[in-house]
N, C-alpha and C positions, 0 to 999 in steps of 0.2 A: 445562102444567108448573106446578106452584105452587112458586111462592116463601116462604121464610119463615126463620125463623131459626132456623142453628143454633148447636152447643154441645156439648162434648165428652160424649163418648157414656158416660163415666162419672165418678165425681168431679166434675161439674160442680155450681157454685153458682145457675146460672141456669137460672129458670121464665119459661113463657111468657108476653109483655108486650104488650100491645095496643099500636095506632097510636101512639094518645096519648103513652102513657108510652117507646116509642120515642124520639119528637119527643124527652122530655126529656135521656134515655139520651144519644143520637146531639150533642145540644147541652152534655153534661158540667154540666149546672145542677145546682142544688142539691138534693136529696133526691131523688136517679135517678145516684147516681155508684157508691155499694156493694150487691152483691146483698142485704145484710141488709134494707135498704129495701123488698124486692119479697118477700122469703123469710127468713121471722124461723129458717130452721134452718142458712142460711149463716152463717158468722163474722163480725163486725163486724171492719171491714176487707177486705171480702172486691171491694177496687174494680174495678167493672166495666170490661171493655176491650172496646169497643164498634168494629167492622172492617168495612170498607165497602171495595169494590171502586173502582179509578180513575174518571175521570168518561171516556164512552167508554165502557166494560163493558156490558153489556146490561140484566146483573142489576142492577150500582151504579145505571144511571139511573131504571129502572124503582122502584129501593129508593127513590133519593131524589126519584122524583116522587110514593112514595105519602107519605115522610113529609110532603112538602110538602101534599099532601089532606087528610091528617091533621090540618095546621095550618092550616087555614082557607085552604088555597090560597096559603098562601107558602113562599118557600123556603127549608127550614130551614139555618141555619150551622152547619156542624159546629164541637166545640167541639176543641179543643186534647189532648183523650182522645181521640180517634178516631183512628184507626190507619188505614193505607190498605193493602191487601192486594190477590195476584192473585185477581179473581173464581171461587168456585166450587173453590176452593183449600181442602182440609180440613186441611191443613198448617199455615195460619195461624192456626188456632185451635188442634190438637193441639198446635202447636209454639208457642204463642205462651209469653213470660215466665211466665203462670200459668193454666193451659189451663182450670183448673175455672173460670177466670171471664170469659174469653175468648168474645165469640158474632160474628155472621158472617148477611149474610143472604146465601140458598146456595138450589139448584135442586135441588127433590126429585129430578130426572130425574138431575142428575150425581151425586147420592149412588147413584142405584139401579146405575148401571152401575157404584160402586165394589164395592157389597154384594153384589150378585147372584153366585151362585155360578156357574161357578169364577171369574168373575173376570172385570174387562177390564182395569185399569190394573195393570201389574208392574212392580215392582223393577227400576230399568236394571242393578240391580249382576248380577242373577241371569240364567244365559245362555236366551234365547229360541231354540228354543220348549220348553227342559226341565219340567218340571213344578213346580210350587211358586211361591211369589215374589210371589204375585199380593196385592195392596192390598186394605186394606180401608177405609172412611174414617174409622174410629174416632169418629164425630158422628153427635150424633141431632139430629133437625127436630124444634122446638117448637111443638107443632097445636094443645097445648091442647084446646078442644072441636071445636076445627075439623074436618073429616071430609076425606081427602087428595081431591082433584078437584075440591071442592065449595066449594070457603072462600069467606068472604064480603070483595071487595074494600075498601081503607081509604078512607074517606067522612069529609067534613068534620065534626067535633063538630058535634052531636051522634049521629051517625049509627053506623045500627047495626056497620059495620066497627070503630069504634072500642069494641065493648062485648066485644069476644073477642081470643085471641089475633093478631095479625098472621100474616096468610097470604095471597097472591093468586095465583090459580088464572090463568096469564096464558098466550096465546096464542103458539106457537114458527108461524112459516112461513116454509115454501118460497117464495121466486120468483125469476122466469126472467125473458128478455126478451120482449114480444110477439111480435116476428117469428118467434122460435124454434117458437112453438103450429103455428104452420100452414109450419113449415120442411118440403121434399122429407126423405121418409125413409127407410125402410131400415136406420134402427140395428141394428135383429138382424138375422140373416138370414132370409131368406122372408120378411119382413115391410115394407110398406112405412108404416109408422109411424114418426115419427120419437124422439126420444129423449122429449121431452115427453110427450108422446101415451102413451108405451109406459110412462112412470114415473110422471106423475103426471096430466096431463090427458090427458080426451077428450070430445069430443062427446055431447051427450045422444044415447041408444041408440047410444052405436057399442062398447058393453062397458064394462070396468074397465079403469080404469089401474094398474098395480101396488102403488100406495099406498093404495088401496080396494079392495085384495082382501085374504083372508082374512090370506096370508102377510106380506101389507105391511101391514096395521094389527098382525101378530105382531109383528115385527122394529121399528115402532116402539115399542111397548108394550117390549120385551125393552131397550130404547135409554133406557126411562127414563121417556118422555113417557105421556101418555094419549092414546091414537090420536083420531083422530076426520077427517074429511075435507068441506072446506069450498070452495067456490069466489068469493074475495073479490073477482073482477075484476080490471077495469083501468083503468089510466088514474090522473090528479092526484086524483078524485075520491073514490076509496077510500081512506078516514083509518082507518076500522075494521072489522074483519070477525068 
C-alpha cells in the first residue's frame, strides 16, 4: 500500500513535496507555510494546512516516523499549523476551511476503494441497498515522478528518498495467533483444514491458501492494496518482513 499525500482533487494549491520540505511544512517554519513558496501559480497567501492523523493511527505513525528519517533521525515537532484529523478521512481535506490548500498523508488503497466503480463507501443518508449514493473521495495522491507500487522510501539527507516526491510503498499484514496454524479443523465442510490453513496459510506442497490464489490476490488487489503474499514467521524475532 503506498502512502503519500494527498490534496483535493481539484482546485488545489498544492504540488508534490519531498521529505525534506515536509519536515519544514509539518513544523509551520518559515518559508514552507504558503503554497506560493512551492508553486509560484498559487496566490500568495495561499497558507498551507498541513493534517496528520492522531498518534495511534497507522498511517500517522508510519507518516511521522518517515518525517523523523527525513530529519536525520529525529523527531520532528509538529508546529502549531498542523491540524489533527481522522486518518485516511478525505473529508478532512475536501472539508477543511480552504480545501485547495489543505493536504493529508492518506493510503492509495483507501482512496482506491473510494474511486473504484460502483462504489464501496455510501451516503448514510441514502437508503441501502437502492442504487446511487455511493462516495467518491474527491482527492488526488501527490506521486510526482513516483511510480504507484514502486516509490522510493524517505532516507536521511542526503539520500535518494528525499530527491523526489514523498511516497512509501509500505507493507499491510495479516496475523493470527501460533496455536491457531496447526488448530483441529474442519472450517468448511468436507474439509479438515482449519480456518488458517484454508485463508491464509499452509504448508509447503500441501496447495494454496485462499490468499495465494488467483481469486484471493483479485479481491485484495480490488481492496485497494497491491497483492502479493509473503510468509514473515514467527516469533519476538521478526521486526521485518
Amino acid at each position: 500500500d503506498d502512502l503519500l499525500i494527498a490534496a483535493a482533487a481539484t482546485g488545489s494549491n498544492a504540488v508534490a513535496l519531498t521529505p525534506t520540505q515536509l519536515v519544514q511544512v509539518y513544523q509551520c517554519s518559515g518559508g514552507a507555510t504558503d503554497w506560493h513558496d512551492f508553486n509560484s501559480s498559487a496566490p500568495v497567501g495561499s497558507t498551507i494546512i498541513p493534517e496528520i492523523p492522531q498518534s495511534g493511527s497507522g498511517t500517522g505513525d508510519t507518516f511521522r516516523n518517515d518525517l523523523a528519517a527525513a530529519n536525520g533521525g529525529t523527531a520532528v515537532t509538529l508546529g502549531s499549523c498542523v491540524k489533527t484529523v481522522e486518518e485516511n478521512d478525505p473529508t478532512a481535506i475536501t472539508g477543511a476551511s480552504t480545501p485547495a490548500n489543505a493536504i493529508a498523508p492518506f493510503s492509495s488503497g483507501r482512496k482506491a476503494l473510494y474511486d473504484t466503480a460502483p462504489g464501496y463507501f455510501k451516503d448514510p443518508t441514502v437508503a441501502f441497498p437502492g442504487p446511487g449514493g455511493f462516495l467518491s473521495s474527491g482527492i488526488q495522491l501527490l506521486y510526482g515522478t513516483q511510480t504507484a507500487g514502486s516509490c522510493v522510501a524517505p532516507t536521511n539527507p542526503p539520500g535518494a528518498g528525499n530527491s523526489v516526491a514523498y511516497c512509501n510503498t509500505r507493507g499491510l499484514y495479516i496475523a493470527w495467533r501460533q496455536s491457531d496454524t496447526t488448530a483441529s479443523g474442519g472450517w468448511q465442510p468436507g474439509s479438515s483444514r482449519n480456518w488458517v490453513q484454508t485463508l491464509f496459510w499452509r504448508a509447503s506442497g500441501d496447495g494454496k491458501s485462499f490468499i495465494q490464489t488467483t481469486g484471493g490476490q483479485a479481491d485484495i488487489a480490488a481492496g485497494g492494496a497491491t497483492p502479493t503474499w509473503v510468509d514473515c514467521g514467527f516469533g519476538t524475532s521478526v521486526t521485518s518482513c
